[in-house]
TIVEXKOL-631575 format. One line per field, with one value per residue (C-alpha): residue in one letter; x, y, z. Coordinates in pm, whole numbers, padded with zeros to 5 digits, m for minus. Layout:
N
resn = (A:...);
c1 = (X:...);
c2 = (Y:...);
c3 = (Z:...);
This chain:
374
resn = (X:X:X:X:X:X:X:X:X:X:X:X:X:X:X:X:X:X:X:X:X:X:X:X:X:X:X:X:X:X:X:X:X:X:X:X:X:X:X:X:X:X:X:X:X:X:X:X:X:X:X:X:X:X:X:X:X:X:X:X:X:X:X:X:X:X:X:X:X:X:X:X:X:X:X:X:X:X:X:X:X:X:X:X:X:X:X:X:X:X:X:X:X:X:X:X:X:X:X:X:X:X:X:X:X:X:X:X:X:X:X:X:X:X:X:X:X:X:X:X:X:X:X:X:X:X:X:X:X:X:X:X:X:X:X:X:X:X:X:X:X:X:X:X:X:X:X:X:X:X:X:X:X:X:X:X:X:X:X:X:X:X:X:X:X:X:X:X:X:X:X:X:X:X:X:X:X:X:X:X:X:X:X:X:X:X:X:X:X:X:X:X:X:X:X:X:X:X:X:X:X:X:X:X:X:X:X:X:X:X:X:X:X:X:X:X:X:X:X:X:X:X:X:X:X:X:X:X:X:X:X:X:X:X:X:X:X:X:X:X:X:X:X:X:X:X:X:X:X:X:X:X:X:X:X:X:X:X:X:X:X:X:X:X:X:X:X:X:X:X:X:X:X:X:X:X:X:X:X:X:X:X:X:X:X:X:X:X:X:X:X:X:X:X:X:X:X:X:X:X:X:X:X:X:X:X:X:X:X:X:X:X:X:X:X:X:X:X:X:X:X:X:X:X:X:X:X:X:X:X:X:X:X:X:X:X:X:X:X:X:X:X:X:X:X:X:X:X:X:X:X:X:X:X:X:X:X:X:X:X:X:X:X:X:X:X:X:X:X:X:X:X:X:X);
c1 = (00000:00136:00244:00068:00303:00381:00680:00825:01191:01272:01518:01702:02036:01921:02042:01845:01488:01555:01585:01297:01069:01243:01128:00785:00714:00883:00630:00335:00463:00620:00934:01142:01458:01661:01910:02088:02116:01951:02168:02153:01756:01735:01964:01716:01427:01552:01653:01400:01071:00922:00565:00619:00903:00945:01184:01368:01423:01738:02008:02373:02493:02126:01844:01518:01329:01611:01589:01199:01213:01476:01301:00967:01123:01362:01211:01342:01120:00834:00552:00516:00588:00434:00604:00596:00862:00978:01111:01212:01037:00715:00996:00764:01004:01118:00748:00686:00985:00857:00482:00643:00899:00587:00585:00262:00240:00498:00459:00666:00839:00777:00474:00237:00366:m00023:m00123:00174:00074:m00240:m00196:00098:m00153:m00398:m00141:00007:m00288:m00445:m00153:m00122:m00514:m00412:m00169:m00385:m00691:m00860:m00949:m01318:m01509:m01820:m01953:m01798:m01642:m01223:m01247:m01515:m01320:m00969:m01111:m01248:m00899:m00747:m00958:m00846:m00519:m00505:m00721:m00516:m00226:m00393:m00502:m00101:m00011:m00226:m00174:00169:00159:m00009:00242:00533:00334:00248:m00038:m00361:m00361:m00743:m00778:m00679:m00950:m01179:m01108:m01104:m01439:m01579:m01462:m01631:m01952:m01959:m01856:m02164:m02452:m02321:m02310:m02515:m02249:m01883:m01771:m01350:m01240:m01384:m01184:m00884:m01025:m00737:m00456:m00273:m00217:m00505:m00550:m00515:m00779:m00980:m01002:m01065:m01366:m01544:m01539:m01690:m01915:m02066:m02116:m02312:m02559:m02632:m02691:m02919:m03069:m03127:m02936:m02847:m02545:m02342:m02383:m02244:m01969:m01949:m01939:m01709:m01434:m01502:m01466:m01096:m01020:m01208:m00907:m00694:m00594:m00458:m00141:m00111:m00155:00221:00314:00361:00015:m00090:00088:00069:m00058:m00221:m00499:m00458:m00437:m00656:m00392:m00353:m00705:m00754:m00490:m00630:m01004:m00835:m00805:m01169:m01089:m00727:m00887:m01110:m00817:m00627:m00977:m01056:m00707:m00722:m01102:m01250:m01637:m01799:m01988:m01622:m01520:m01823:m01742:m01416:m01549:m01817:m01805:m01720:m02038:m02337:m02683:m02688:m02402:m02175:m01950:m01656:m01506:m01735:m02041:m02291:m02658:m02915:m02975:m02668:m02490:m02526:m02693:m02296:m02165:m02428:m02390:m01989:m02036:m02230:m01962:m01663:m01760:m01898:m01594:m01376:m01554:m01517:m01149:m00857:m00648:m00272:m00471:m00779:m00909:m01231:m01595:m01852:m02078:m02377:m02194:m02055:m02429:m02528:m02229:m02323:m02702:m02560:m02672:m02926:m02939:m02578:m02634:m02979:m03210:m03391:m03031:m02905:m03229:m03186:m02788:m02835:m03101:m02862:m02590:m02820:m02922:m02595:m02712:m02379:m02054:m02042);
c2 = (00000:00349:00545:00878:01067:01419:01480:01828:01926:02295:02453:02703:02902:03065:02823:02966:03010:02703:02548:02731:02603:02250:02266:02397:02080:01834:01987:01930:01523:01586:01430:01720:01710:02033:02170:02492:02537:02428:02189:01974:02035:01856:01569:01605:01535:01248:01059:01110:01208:01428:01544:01923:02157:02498:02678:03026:03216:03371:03067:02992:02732:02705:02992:02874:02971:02805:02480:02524:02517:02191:02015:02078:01947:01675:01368:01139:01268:01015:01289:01649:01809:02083:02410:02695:03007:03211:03541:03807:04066:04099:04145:04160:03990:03718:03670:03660:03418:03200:03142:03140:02816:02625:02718:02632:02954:03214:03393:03676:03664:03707:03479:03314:02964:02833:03012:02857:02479:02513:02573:02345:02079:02111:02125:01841:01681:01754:01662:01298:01290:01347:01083:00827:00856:00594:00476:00432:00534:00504:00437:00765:00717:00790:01000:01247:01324:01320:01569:01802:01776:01836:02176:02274:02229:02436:02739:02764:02780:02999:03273:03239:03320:03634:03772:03713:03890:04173:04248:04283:04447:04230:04119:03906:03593:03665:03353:03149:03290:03196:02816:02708:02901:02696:02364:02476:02508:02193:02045:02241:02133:01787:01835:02100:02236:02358:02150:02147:02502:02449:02093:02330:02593:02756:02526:02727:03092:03310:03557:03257:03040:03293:03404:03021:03010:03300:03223:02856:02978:03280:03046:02744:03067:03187:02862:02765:03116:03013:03307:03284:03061:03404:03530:03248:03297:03672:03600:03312:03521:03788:03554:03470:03876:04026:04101:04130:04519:04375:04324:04705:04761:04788:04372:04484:04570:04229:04012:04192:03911:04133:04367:04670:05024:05278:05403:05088:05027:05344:05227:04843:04992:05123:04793:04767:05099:04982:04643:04779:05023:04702:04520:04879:04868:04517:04536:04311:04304:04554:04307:04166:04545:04570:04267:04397:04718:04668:04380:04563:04783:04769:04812:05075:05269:05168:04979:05099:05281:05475:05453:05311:05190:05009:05008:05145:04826:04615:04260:04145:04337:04237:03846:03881:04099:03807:03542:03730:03811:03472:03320:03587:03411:03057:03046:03063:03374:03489:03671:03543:03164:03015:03032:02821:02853:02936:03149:03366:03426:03509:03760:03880:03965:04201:04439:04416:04575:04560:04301:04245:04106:03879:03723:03704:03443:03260:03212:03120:02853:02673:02753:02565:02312:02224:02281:02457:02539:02188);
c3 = (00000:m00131:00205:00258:00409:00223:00054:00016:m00162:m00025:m00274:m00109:m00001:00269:00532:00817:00622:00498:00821:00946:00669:00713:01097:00987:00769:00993:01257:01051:00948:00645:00459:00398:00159:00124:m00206:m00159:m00568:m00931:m01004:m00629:m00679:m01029:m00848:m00545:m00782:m00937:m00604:m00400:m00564:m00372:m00381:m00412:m00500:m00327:m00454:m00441:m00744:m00678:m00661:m00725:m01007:m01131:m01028:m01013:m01293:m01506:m01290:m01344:m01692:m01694:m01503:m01698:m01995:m01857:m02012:m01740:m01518:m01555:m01422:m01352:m00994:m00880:m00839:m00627:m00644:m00385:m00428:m00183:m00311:m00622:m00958:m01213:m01503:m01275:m01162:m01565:m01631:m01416:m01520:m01865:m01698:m01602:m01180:m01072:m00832:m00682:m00298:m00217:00170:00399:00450:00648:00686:00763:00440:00258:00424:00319:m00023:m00098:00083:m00163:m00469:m00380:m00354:m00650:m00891:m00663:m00773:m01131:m01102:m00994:m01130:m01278:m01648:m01532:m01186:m01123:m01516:m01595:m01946:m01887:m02229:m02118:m01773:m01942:m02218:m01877:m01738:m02057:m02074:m01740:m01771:m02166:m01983:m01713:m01982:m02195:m01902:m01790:m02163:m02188:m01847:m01931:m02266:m02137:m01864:m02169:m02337:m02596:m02789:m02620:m02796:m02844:m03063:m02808:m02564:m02796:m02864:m02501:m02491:m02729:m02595:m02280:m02468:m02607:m02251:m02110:m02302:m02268:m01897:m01841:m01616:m01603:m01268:m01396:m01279:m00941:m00881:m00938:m00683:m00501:m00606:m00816:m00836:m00750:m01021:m01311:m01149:m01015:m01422:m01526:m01269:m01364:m01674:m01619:m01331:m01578:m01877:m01621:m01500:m01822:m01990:m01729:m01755:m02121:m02290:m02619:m02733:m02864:m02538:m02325:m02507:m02424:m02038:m02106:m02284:m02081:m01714:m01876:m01950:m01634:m01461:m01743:m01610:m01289:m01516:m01486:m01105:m00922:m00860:m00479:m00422:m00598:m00460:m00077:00151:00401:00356:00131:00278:00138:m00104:m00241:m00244:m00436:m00701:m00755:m00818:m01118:m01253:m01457:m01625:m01701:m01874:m02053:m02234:m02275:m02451:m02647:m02807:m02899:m03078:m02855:m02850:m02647:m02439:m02323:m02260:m01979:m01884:m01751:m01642:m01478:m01269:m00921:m01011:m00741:m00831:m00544:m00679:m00439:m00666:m00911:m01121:m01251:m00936:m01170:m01033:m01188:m01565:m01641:m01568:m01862:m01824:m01882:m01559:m01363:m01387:m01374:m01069:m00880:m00998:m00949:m00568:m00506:m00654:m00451:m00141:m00171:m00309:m00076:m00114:00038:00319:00351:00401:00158:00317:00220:m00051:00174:00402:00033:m00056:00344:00270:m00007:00032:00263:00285:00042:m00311:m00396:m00673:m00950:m00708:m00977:m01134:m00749:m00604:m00920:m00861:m00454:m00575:m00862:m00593:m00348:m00545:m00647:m01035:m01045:m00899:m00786);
């Protein structure tokens, strides 16, 4: 019988954080195996298999995103590990370089080491699920769920890709956006709902999955709210590009794992006006563009950038400003733990009047019912 005891390589050469993080694990019943460079990491890897990498991005020999991008492409290695970077502080072309290297996630230090436990826990367990799972469970046909899988794992590529893009200034791959929306479609009215992004909830990097799930959560509520086919791909394309202007907000403010002050509030509520530019330069469709501005607007003009109430808020910004605060809820962040999906719409419905009244009982009862977001 396979043991279940957690394995964890912690890549290193700060001998005393390392330590510290070694003790942390130890603590908590891990296996812990330590490498103070790339090249004793790759070595590491291949010896001892462990279940999850953590590793620096400044190193000697070897620095991590390098080693990243070996061992993504090191065919010896019979399966992928999971990744997470450290850095000391939020660089935003070494954060870039190493998405583009294949690390599953990156955290800036200091941290929170319950935070960090938390979310390696989950990683590591959803890439031993991956691993493992079976060619047929339960009379579900392998094909079908390895298709779903498949899906997750090219959105969560593609939404790396664009955010990436976008931060060097280069081109959305729009075309892109639009082919995993349409494999989504077809997975939808075969299942009548888009479970995949929500298996992956909070396992990988926020913003990316956070993207992925609004997108699959908007196209599930409009589908069963029986709007047209063009338009569940609107709120699909636009889930994956609602947040595409957080790639202008200052990396420090991103990626700061306590709460914002109310400067840096101030400068992140920017972010819908900043997308939209990004969507207006690129001749997206306006229904994308409101998409991206409008879903932190409030019925009761509370909301932002632009204060807007009511009918002003197109029918677009008012279903992705539902799913991108209930998703905001239930998904683990850097500074703030998951609630549950009852406890998001308790939240939410107050106070009363923030969100369209008639779309916001018909999303609590799928919620409910478990129609969707299951």
């Amino acid at each position: 019988m396979a043991s279940l005891t957690k394995h964890i390589l912690i890549v290193d050469n700060d001998f005393n954080f390392s330590a510290l993080l070694s003790d942390f694990f130890l603590k908590k019943g891990w296996v812990v195996y330590t490498a103070k460079d790339g090249q004793q990491a790759v070595n590491n890897v291949h010896t001892n298999d462990p279940d999850i990498i953590l590793m620096n991005v400044d190193l000697p020999v070897r620095d991590g995103i390098a080693t990243c991008n070996l061992l993504r492409r090191d065919i010896a290695i019979a399966r992928q590990y999971p990744i997470i970077m450290m850095g000391a502080f939020p660089d935003k072309k070494k954060i870039v370089k190493s998405i583009e290297a294949g690390c599953d996630d990156f955290i800036v230090k200091p941290f929170k080491f319950d935070v960090l436990i938390n979310k390696i826990e989950k990683i590591a367990d959803f890439y031993r699920k991956k691993i493992n799972i079976p060619k047929q469970e339960d009379g579900v046909d392998y094909k079908e769920e390895e298709q779903e899988a498949e899906i997750i794992v090219y959105s969560r590529n593609a939404v790396k890709k664009i955010f990436s893009n976008t931060m060097n200034d280069r081109r959305i791959e729009y075309p892109v956006v639009q082919k995993v929306v349409d494999n989504m479609v077809k997975i939808l009215h075969r299942e009548n709902n888009l479970p995949m992004a929500f298996k992956m909830k909070s396992y990988n990097d926020y913003i990316y999955i956070h993207s992925i799930n609004v997108a699959s959560l908007s196209m599930s509520f409009a589908y069963h709210l029986k709007w047209e086919p063009s338009d569940l791909q609107i709120v699909g394309e636009g889930g994956f590009l609602h947040d595409i202007g957080k790639t202008r907000i200052d990396l420090q403010i991103l990626m700061k794992p306590d709460k914002l002050t109310d400067a840096e509030f101030s400068e992140m509520k920017k972010h819908p006006s900043l997308g939209r530019d990004i969507l207006v330069k690129e001749n997206i469709t306006d229904g994308i563009q409101k998409i991206a501005l409008e879903h932190h607007e409030r019925i009761n003009g509370s909301g932002y950038p632009n204060s807007l109430s009511g009918g002003q808020i197109s029918k677009f910004g008012k279903l992705a400003a539902i799913i991108d605060a209930y998703d905001a809820l239930t998904t683990d962040r850097c500074f703030k733990g998951a609630v549950d999906s009852l406890d998001a719409l308790k939240i939410m419905s107050e106070p009363a009047g923030q969100f369209d009244q008639i779309l916001f009982d018909k999303f609590a009862d799928l919620i409910k019912n478990e129609t969707i977001g299951k």
